[in-house]
MDTraj code that builds the backbone (N, CA, C; nanometers):
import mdtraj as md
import numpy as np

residues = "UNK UNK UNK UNK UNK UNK UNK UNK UNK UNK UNK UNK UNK UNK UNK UNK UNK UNK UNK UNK UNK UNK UNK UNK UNK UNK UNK UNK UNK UNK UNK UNK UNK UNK UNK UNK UNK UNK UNK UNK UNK UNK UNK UNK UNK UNK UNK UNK UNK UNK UNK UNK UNK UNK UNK UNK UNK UNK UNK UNK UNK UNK UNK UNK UNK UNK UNK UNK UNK UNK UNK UNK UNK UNK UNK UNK UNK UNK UNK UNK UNK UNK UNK UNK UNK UNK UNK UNK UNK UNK UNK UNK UNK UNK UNK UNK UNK UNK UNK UNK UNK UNK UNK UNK UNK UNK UNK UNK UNK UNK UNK UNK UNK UNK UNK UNK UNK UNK UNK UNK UNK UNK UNK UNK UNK UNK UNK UNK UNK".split()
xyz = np.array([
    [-2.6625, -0.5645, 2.1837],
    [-2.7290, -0.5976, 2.0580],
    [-2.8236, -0.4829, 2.0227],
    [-2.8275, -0.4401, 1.9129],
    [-2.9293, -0.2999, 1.8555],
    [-3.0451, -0.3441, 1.7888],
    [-3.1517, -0.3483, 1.8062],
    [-3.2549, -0.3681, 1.6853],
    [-3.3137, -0.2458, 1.6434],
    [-3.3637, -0.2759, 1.5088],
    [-3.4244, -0.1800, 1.5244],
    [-3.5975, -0.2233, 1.4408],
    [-3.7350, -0.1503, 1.4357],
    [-3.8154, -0.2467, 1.3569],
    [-3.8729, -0.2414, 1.2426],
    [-3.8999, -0.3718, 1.1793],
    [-3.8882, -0.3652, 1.0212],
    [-4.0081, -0.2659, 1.0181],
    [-3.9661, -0.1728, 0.8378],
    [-4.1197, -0.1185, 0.8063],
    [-4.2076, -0.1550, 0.8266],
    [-4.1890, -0.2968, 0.7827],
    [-4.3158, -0.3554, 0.6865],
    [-4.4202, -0.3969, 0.7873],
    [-4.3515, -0.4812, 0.8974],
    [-4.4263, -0.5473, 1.0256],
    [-4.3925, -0.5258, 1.1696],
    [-4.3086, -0.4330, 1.1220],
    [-4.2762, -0.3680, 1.2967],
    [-4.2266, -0.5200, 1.3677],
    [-4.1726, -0.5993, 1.3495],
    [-4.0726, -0.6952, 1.4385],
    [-3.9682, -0.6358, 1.4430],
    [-3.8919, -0.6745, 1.5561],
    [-3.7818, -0.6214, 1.6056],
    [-3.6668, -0.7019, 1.5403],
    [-3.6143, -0.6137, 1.4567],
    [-3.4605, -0.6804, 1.3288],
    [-3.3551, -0.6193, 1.4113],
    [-3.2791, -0.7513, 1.4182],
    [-3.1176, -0.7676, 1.5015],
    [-3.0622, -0.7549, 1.4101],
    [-2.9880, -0.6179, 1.4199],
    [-2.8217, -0.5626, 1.3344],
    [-2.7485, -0.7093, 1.3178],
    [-2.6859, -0.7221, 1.2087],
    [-2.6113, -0.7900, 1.1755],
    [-2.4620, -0.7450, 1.1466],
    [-2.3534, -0.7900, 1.1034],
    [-2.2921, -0.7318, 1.0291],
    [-2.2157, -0.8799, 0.9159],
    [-2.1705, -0.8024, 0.7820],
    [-2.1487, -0.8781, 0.6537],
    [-1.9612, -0.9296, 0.7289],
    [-1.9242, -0.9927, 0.6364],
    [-1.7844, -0.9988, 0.6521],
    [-1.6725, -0.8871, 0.5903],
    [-1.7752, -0.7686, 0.5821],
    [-1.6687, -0.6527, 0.5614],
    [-1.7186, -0.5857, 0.6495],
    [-1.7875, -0.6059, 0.7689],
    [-1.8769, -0.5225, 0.8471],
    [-1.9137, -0.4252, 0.8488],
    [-2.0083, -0.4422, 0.7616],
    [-2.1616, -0.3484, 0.7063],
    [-2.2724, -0.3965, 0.7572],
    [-2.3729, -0.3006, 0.7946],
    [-2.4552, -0.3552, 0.8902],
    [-2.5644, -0.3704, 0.7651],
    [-2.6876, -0.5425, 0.8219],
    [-2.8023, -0.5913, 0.7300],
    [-2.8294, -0.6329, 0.8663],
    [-3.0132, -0.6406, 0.7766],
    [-3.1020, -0.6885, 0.8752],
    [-3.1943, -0.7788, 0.8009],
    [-3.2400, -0.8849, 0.8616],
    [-3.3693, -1.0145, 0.7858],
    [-3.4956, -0.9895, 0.8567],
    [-3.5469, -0.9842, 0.8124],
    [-3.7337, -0.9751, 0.8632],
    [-3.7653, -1.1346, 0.7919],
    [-3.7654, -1.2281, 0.8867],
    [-3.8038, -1.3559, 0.8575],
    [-3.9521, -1.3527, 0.8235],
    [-4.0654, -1.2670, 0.8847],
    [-4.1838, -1.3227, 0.8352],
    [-4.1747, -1.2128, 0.7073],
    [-4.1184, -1.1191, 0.6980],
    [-4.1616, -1.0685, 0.5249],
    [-4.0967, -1.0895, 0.4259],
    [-3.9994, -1.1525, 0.4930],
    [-3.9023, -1.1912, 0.3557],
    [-3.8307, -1.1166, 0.3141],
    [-3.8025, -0.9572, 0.4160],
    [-3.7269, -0.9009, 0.3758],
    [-3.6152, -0.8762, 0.4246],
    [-3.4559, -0.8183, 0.3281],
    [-3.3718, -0.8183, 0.3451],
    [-3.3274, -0.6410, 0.3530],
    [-3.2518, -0.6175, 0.4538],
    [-3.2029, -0.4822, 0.4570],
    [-3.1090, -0.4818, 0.4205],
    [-3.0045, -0.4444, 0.3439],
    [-2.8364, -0.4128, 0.3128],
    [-2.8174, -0.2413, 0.3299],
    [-2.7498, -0.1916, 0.3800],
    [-2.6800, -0.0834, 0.4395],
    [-2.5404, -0.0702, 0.3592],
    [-2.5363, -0.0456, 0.2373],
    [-2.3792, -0.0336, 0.1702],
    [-2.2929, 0.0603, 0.2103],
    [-2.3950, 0.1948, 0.1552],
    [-2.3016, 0.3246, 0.1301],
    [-2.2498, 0.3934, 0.2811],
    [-2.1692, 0.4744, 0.2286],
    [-2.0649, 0.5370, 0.4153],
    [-2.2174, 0.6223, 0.4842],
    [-2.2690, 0.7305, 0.3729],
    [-2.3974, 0.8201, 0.4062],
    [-2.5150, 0.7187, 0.4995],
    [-2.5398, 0.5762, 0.4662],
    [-2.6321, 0.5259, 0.4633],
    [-2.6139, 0.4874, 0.6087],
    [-2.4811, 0.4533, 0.6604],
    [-2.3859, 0.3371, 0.7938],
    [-2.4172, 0.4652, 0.8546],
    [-2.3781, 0.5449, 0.8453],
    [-2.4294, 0.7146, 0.9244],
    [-2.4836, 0.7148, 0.9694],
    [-2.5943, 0.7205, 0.8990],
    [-2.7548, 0.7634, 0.8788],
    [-2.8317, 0.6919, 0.9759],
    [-2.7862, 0.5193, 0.9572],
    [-2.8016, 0.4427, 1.0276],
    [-2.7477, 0.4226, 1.1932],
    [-2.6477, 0.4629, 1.2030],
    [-2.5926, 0.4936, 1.3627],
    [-2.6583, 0.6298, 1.4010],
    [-2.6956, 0.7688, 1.3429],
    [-2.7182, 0.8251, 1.3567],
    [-2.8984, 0.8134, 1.4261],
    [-2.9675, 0.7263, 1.3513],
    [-3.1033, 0.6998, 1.4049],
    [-3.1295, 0.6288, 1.5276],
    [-2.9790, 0.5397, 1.5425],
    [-3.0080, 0.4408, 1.6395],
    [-2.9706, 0.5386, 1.7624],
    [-2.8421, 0.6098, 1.7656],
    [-2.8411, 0.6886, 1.8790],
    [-2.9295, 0.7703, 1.9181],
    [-3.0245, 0.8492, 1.7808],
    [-3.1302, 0.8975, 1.8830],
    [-3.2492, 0.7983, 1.9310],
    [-3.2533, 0.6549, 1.8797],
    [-3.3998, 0.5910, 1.9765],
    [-3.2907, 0.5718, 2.0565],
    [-3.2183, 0.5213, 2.1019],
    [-3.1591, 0.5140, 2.2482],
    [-3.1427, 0.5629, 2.3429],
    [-3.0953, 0.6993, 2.2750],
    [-3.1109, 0.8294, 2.3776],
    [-3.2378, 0.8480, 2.4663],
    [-3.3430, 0.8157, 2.3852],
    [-3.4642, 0.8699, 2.4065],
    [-3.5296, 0.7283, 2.4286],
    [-3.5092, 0.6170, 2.4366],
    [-3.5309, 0.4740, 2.5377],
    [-3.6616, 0.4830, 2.4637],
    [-3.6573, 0.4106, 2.3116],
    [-3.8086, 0.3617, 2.2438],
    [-3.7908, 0.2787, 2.2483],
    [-3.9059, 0.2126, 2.2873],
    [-3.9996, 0.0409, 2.2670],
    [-4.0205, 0.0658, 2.1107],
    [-3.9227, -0.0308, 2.0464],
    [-3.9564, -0.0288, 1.9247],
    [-4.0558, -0.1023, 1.8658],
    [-4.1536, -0.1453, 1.9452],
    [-4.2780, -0.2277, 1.8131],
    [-4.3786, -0.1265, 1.8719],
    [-4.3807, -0.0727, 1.9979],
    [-4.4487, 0.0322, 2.0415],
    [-4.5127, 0.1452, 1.9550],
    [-4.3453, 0.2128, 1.8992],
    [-4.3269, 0.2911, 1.8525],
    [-4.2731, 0.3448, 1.6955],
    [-4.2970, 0.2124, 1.6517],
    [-4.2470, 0.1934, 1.5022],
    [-4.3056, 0.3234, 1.4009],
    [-4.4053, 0.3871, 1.4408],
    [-4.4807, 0.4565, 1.3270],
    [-4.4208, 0.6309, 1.3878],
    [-4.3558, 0.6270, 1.5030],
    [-4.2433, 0.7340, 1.5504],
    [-4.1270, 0.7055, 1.5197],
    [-4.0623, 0.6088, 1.4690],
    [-3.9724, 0.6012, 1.4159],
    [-3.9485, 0.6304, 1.2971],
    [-4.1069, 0.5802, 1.2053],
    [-4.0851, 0.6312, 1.0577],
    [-4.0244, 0.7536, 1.0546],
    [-4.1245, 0.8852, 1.1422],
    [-4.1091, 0.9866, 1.1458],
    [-4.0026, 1.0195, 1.1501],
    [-3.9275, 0.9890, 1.2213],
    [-3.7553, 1.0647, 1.2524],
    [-3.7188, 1.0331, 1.1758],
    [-3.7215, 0.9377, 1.0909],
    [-3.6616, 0.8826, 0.9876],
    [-3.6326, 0.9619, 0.8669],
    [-3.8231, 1.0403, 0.8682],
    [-3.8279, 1.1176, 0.7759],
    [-3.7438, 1.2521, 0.7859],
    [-3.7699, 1.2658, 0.9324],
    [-3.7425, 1.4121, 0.9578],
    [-3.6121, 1.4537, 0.9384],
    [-3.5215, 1.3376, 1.0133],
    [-3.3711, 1.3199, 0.9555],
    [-3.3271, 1.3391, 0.7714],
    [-3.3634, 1.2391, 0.7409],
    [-3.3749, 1.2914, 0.5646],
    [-3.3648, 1.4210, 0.5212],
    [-3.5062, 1.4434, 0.5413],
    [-3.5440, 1.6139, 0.5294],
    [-3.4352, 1.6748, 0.5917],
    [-3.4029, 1.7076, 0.6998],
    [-3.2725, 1.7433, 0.7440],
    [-3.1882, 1.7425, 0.6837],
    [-3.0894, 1.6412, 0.6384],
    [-2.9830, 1.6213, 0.5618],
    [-3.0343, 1.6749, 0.4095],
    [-3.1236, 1.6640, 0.3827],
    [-3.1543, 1.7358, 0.2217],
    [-3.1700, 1.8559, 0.2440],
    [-3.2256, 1.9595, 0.3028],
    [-3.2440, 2.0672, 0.3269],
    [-3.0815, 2.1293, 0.3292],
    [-2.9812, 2.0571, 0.4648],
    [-2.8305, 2.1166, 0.4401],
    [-2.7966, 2.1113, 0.2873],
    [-2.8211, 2.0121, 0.2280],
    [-2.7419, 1.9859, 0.1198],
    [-2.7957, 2.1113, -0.0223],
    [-2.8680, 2.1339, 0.0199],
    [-2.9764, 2.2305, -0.0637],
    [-2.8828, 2.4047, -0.0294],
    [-2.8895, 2.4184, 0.1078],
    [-2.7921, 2.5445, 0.1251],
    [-2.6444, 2.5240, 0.0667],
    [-2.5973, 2.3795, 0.0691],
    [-2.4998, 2.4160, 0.0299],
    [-2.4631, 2.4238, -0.1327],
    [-2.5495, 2.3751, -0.1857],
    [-2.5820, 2.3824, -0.3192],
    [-2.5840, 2.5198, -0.3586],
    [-2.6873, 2.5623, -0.3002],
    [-2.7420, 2.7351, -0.3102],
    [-2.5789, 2.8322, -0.2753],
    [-2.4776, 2.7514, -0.2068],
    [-2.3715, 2.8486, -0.1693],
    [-2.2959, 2.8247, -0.3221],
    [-2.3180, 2.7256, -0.3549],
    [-2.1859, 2.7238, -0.4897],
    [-2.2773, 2.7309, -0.6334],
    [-2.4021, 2.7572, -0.6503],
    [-2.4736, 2.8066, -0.7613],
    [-2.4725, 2.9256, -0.7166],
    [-2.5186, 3.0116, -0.6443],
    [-2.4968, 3.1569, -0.6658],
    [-2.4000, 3.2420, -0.6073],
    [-2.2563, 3.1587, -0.6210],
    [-2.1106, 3.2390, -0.5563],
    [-2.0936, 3.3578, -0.6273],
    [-2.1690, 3.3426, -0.7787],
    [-2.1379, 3.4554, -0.8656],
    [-2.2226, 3.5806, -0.8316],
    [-2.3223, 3.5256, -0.7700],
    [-2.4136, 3.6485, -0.7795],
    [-2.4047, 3.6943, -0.6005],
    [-2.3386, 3.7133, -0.5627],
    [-2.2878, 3.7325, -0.4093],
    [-2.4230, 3.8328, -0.3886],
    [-2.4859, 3.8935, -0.4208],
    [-2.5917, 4.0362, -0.4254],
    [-2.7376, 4.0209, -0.4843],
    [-2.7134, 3.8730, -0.4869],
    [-2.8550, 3.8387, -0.5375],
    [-2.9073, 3.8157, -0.3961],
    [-3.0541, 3.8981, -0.3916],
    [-3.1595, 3.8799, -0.2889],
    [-3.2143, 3.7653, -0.2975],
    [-3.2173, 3.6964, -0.3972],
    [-3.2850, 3.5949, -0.4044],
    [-3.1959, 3.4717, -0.3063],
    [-3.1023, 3.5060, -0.3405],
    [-2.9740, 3.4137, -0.2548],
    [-3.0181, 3.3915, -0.1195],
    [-2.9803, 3.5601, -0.0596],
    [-3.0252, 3.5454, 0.0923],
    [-3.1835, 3.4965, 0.1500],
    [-3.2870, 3.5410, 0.0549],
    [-3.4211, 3.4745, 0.0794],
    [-3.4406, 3.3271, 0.0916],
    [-3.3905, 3.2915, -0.0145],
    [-3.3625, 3.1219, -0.0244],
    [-3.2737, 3.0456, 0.0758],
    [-3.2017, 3.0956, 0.1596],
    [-3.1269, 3.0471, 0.2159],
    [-3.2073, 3.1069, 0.4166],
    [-3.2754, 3.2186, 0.4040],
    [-3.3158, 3.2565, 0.5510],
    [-3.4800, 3.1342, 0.5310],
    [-3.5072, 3.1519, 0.4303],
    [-3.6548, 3.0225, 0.4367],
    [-3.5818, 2.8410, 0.4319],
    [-3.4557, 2.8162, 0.4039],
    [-3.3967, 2.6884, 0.4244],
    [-3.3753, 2.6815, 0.5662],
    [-3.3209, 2.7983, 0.6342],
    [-3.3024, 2.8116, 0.7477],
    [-3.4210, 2.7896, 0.8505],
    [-3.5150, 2.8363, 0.8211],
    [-3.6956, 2.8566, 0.8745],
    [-3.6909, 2.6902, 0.8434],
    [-3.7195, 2.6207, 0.7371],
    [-3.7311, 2.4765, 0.7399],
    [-3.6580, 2.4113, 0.7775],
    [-3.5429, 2.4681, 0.8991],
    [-3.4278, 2.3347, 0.9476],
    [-3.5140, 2.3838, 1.0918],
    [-3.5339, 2.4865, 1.1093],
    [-3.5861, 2.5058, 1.2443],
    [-3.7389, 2.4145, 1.3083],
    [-3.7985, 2.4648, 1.1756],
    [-3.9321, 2.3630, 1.1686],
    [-3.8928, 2.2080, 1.2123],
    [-3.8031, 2.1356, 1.1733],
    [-3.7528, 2.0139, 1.1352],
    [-3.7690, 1.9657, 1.2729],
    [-3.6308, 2.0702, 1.3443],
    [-3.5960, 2.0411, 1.4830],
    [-3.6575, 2.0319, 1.5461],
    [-3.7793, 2.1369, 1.5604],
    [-3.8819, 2.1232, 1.6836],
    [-3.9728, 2.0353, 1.6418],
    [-3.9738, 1.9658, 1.5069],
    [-4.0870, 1.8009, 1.5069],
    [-3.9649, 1.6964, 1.5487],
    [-3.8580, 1.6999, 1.5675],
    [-3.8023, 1.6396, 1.5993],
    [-3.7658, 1.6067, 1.7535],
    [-3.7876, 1.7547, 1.8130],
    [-3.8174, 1.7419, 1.9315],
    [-3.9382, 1.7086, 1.9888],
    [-4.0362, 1.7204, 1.9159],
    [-4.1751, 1.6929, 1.9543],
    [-4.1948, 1.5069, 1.9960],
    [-4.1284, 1.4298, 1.8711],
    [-4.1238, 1.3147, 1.8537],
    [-4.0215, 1.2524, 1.9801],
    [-3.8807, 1.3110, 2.0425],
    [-3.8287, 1.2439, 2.1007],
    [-3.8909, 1.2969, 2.2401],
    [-4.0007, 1.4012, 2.2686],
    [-4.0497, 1.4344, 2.4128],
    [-4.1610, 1.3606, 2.4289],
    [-4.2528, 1.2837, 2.3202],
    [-4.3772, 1.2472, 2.3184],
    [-4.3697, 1.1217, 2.3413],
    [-4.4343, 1.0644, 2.4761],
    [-4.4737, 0.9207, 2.4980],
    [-4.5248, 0.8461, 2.4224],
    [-4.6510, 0.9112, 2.3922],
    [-4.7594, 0.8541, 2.4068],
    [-4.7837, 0.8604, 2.1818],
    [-4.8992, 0.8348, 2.1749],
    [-4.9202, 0.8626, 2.0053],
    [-4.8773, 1.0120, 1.9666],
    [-4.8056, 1.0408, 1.8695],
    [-4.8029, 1.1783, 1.8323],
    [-4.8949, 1.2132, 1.7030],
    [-4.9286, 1.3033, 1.7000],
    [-5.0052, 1.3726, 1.6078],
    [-4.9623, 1.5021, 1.5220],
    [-4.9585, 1.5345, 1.4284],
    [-4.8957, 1.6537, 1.3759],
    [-5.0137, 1.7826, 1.3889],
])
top = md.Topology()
chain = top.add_chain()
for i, resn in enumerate(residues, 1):
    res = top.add_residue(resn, chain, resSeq=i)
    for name in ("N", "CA", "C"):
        top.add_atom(name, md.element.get_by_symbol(name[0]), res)
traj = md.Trajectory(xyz[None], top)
């Protein structure tokens, strides 16, 4: 069984799945409902859970380290999507400096990413930026 814990109140929400099996989650004391539709989102979502597992979080412990990866992941995936953007807006200008600058500082912010990302899955205890 996977949980993982709500924003709102940090209780621990048991994966569900719909009858097309898509994963939702209920937070009985907030009343809230999670739905997980899109393919990016089911990803995104297996993708977070394998790293608290990997890395064995107490999730009510650690709920406000979870935001984080959460974020950091995001940022991640937007940042790729940004180079690859940058590859098919300036295919024309193959010799634009601006190209390669924009793309060695996207590069500098995936690196940044990783090592808060590593910071978060090495850190016990409270993390701090």
């Amino acid at each position: 069984m996977t949980n993982i814990p709500c924003f709102l109140c940090a209780k621990e929400l048991r994966i569900r799945k719909d009858k097309r099996n898509k994963p939702y989650f209920i937070c009985d004391p907030c009343g809230m409902q999670i739905f997980v539709r899109g393919r990016q989102g089911i990803e995104n979502l297996h993708e977070l859970i394998a790293t608290l597992r990997k890395h064995d979080f107490p999730f009510r412990e650690h709920a406000g380290v979870l935001c984080e990866i959460q974020a950091v992941l995001t940022e991640l995936r937007g940042v790729k999507k940004e180079i690859k953007k940058l590859d098919s807006v300036f295919d024309v200008f193959s010799e634009d400096p601006a190209k390669e600058r924009a793309r060695e500082l996207l590069h500098l912010r995936i690196e940044k990413l990783l090592g808060r990302l590593e910071q978060l899955a090495n850190h016990r205890g409270r993390v701090s930026q």
